[in-house]
C-alpha positions in Angstrom: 0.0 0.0 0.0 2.8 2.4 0.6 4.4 1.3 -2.4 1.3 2.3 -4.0 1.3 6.1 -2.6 4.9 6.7 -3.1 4.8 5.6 -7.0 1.5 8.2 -7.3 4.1 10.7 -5.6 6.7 10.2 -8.0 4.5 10.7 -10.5 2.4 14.1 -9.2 6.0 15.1 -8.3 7.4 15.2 -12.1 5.4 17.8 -13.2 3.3 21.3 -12.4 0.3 21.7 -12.8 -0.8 25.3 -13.9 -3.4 27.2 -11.9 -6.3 28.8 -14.1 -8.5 31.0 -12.7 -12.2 31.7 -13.3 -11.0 33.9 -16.0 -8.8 31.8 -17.7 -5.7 33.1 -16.8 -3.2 31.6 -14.9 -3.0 32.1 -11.1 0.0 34.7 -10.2 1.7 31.9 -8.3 2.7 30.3 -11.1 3.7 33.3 -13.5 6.7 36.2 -12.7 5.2 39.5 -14.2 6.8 43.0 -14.8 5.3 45.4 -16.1 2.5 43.5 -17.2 4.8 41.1 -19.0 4.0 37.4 -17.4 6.7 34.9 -18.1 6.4 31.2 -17.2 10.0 30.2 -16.3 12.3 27.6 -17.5 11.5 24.4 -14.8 13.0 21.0 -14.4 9.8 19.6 -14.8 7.1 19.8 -17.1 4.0 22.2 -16.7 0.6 20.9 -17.5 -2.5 22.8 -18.9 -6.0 20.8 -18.0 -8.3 24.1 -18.8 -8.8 26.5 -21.5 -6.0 29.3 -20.8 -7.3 32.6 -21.9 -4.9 35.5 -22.3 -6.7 38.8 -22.1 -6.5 41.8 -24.1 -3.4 44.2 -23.3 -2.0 41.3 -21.3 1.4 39.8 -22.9 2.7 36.2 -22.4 5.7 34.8 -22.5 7.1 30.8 -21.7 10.7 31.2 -21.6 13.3 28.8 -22.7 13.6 25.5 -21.4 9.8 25.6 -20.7 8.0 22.2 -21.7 4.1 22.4 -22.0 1.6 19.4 -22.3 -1.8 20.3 -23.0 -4.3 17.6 -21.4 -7.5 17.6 -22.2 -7.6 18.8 -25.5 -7.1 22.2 -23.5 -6.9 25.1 -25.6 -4.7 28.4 -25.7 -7.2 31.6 -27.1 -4.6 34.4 -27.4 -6.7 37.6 -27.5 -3.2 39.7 -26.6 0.4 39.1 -27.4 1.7 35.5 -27.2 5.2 34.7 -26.9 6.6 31.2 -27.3 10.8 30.8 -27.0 13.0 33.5 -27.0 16.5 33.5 -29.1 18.5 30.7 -29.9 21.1 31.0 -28.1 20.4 28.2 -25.2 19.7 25.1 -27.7 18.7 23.1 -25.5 17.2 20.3 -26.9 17.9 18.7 -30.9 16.0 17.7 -33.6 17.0 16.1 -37.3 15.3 14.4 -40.1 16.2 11.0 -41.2 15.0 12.1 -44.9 17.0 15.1 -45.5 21.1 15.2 -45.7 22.3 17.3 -42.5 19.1 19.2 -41.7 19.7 19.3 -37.8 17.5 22.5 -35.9 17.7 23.0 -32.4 15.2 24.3 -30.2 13.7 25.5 -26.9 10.1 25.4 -26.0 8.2 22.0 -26.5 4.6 22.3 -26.5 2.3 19.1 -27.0 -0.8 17.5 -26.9 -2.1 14.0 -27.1 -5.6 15.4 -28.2 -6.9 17.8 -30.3 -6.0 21.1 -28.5 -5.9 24.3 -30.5 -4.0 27.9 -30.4 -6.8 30.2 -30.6 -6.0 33.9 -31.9 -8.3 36.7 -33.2 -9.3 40.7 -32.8 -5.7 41.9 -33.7 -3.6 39.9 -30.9 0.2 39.1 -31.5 1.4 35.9 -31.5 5.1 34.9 -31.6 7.1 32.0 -32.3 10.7 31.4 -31.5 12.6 28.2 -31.6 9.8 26.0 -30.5 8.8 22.7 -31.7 5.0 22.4 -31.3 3.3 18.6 -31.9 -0.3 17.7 -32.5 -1.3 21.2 -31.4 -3.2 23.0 -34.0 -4.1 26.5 -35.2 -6.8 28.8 -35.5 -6.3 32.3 -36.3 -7.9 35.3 -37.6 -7.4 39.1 -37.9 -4.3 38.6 -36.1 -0.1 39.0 -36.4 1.5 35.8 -36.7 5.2 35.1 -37.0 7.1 31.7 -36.7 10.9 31.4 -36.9 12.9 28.3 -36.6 10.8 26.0 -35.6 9.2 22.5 -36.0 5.4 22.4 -36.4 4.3 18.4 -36.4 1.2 16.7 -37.3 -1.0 19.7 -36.9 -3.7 21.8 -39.0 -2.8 25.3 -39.8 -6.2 27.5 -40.6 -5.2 31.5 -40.6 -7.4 33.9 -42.2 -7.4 37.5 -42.6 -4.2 37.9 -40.7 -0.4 39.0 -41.5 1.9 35.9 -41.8 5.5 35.5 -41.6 7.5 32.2 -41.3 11.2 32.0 -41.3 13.5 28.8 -41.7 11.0 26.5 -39.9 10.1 23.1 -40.7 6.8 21.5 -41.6 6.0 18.1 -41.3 2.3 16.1 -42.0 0.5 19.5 -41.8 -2.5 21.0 -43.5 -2.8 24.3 -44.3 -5.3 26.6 -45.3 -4.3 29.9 -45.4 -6.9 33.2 -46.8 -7.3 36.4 -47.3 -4.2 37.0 -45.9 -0.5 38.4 -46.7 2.6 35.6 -46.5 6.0 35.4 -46.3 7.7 32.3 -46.9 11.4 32.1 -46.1 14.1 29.4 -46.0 11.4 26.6 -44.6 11.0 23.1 -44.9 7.9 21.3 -45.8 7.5 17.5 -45.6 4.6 14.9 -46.5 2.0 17.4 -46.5 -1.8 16.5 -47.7 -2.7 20.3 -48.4 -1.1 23.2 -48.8 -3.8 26.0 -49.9 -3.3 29.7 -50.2 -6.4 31.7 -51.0 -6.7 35.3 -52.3 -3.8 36.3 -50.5 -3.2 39.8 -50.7 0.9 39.5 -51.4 2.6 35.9 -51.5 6.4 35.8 -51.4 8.1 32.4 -51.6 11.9 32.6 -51.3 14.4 29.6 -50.4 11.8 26.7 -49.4 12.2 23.0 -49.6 8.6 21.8 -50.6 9.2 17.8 -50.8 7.1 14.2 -50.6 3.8 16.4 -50.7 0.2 15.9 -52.6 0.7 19.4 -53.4 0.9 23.4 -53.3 -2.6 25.4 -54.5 -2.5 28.9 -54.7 -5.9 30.3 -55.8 -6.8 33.8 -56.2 -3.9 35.4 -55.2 -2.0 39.2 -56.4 1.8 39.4 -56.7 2.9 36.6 -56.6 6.6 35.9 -56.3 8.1 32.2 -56.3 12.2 32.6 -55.9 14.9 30.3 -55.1 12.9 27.2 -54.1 13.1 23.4 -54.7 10.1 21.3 -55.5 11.1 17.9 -55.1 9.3 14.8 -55.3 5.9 16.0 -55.0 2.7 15.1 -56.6 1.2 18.3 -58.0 4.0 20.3 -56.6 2.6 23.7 -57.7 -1.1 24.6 -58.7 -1.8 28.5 -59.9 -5.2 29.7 -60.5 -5.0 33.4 -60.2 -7.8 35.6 -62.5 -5.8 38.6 -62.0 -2.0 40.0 -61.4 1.1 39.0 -62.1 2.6 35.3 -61.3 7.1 35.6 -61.0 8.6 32.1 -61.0 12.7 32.5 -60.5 15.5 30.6 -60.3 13.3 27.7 -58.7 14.2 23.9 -58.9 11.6 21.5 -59.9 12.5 17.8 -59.9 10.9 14.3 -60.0 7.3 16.4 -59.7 4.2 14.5 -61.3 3.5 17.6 -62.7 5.8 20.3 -62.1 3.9 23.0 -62.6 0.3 23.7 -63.3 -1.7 26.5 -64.8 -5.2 27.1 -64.9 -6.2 31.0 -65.0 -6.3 34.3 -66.9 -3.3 35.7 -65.0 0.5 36.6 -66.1 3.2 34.1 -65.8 6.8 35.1 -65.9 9.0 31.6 -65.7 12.4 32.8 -65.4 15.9 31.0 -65.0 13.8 27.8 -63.7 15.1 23.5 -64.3 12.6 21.2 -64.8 14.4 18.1 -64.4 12.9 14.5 -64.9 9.1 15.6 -64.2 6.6 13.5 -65.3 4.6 17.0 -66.7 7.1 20.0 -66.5 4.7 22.6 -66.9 0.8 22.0 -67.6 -2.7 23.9 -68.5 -5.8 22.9 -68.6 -7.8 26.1 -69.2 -11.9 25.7 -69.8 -11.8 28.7 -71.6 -9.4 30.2 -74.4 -7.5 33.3 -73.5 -4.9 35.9 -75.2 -2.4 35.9 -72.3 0.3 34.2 -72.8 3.4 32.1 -70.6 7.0 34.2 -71.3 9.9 31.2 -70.5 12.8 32.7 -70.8 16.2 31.7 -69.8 14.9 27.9 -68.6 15.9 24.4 -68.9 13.6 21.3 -69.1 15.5 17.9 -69.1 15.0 14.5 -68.9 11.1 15.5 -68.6 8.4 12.7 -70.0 6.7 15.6 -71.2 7.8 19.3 -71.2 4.5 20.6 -72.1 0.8 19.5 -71.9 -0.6 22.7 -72.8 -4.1 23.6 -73.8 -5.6 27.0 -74.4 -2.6 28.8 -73.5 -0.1 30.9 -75.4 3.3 29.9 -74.3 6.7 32.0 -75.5 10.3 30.4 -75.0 12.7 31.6 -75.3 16.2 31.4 -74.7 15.6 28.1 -73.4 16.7 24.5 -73.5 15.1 21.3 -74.2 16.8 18.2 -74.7 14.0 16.2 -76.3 11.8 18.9 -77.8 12.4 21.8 -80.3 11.2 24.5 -78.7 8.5 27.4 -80.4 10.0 30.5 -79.7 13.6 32.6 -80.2 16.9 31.6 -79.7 15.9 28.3 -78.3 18.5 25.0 -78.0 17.8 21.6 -78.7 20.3 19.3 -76.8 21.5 18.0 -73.3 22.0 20.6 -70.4 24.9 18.8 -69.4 25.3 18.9 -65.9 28.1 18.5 -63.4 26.0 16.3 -60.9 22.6 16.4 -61.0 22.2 12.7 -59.2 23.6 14.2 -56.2 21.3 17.6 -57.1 24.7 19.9 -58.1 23.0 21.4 -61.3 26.0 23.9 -62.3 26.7 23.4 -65.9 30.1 21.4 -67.0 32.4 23.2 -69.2 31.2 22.3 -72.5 27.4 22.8 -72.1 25.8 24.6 -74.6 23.5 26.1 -71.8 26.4 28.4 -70.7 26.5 31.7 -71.7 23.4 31.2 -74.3 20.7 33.1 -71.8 19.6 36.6 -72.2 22.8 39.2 -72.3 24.9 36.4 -72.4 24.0 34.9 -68.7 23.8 30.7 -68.0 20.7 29.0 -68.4 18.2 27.9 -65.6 19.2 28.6 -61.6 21.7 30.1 -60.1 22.4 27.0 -57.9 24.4 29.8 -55.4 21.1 31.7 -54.3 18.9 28.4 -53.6 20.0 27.1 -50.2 18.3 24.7 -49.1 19.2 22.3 -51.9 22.3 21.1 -49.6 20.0 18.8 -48.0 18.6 17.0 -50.6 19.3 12.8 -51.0 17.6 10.1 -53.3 
């Protein structure tokens, strides 16, 4: 019997249990506030949630490093200030790599989990910040709100943000869904792995710079202005990218796409600019499949497509090339080359051109066809 009571002590013993008052807000014993900043401190042992935490307007939050959060119950975080998860860096405490990926390592300092469906709840113009965390089975809800995420790990969970300012920086994605409208995006140096959806609807501004979008069913973007796509790798995906815009301009750069179903897939009114792109063993490199006929037109300029089953499946479309290289079609268009890119080592995904390839100095002005493999960084962790 006193076996029995010491065990249930050990266990009771190895964690704290957070205080929530009738308000939702956790009791003062268990924060340190200044200035109307609460902080929950870095402990030894973990804190638990079992109620809906509610952080009030004007209040600010913030779990320091070190801090590990379970959230039982399918309790739920509703932010209606300024959240706060992880501070800098600098402490790394805990590590976090992925088997599929050559050398991807992050570290990180906040861990906040669930083993139910519990939810980060954030509307009416709150804040909500996070740094260096890695947050599992925890979803999001947010609207009308500021949301940032940098270097972090978001696993198994379902991202819905509307009508809210979004920027996420060098953070890793794996087995989400996300649905993101009405909204502006940046997308910077992230990582997203075997993802079901990724949608992005009428999006005021979308930037796209230095992402790794692998073993996914697919990227949708639908309805959205300005568009810029720069400097990222699409590998191994299904549909990798999806445009249906009516209206604006679409920029692809300098972007990777390789061992994509389809690589690339059009079906809207707007204006594509496909600049300095390689397709590179797609099944489709770039695809249309317009109801309706239309007078604007796809400008490739300065691309290669190689090794593709198909370069083009193209209906009611105009599509320009030129300056571009094929190696089993001859290409409609100006100035176009009809032979292998030859690169140094595309098998191990270095796509610089050898010495004799005829892609080399035959661009635009005299530049090299396709990417700049110099400006796209996260193609260093890329293995078959």
């Amino acid at each position: 019997m006193y076996r029995f009571f010491f065990i249930l002590f050990l266990i009771y013993s190895c964690n704290n249990s957070i205080s929530i008052n009738k308000d939702g807000w956790i009791k003062s014993s268990n924060l340190k506030t200044i200035n109307n900043i609460s902080y929950l401190e870095k402990s030894k042992k973990k804190y638990i949630i079992k109620k809906d935490l509610i952080i009030p307007k004007n209040k600010t939050l913030v779990l320091k490093n070190g801090v590990e959060l379970f959230l039982k119950n399918s309790a739920q975080i509703i932010n209606n200030g300024t959240l706060i998860i992880g501070e800098s860096n600098i402490d790394s405490l805990f590590f976090f790599n992925v088997s599929e990926l050559k050398n991807y390592e992050k570290y990180y300092n906040v861990f906040i989990y669930s083993k139910k469906e519990s939810v980060f709840y954030l509307k009416n113009n709150s804040s909500f910040f996070l740094n260096n965390c890695f947050i599992k089975n925890v979803d999001f809800n947010i609207e009308k709100s500021d949301f940032k995420i940098n270097n972090s790990i978001i696993n198994n969970s379902v991202l819905e943000l509307n009508n809210s300012s979004l920027i996420f920086n060098n953070s890793y994605f794996y087995n989400t869904l996300i649905s993101i409208n009405n909204s502006t995006l940046n997308l910077n140096g992230c990582v997203f792995n075997n993802s079901k959806n990724l949608k992005f609807n009428s999006l005021k501004n979308l930037n796209l710079n230095n992402n790794l979008i692998f073993n996914n069913s697919g990227l949708l973007i639908n309805n959205c202005n300005n568009t810029n796509i720069i400097n990222n790798v699409f590998f191994n995906n299904n549909n990798s990218l999806t445009i249906n815009n009516k209206t604006g301009f679409n920029k692809i750069y300098n972007n990777l796409f390789i061992k994509n179903n389809t690589a690339l897939e059009i079906n809207n009114n707007s204006i594509f600019y496909i600049v300095n792109n390689n397709f590179d063993i797609n099944n489709i490199a770039i695809k249309t499949n317009n109801s309706l006929k239309t007078n604007n037109n796809i400008i490739s300029k300065n691309n290669i497509y190689s090794y593709n089953n198909e370069d083009f499946d193209i209906n009611n479309y105009n599509i320009i090339n030129s300056y571009c290289l094929s190696n089993n079609n001859i290409l409609k268009g100006y100035y176009n080359i009809l032979g292998n890119p030859e690169y140094i080592n595309s098998i191990n995904f270095n796509y610089n051109l050898n010495n004799n390839s005829p892609a080399l100095r035959s661009g635009n002005n005299n530049t090299n066809l396709g990417v700049n493999i110099n400006t796209i960084y996260n193609i260093k962790y890329l293995k078959y």
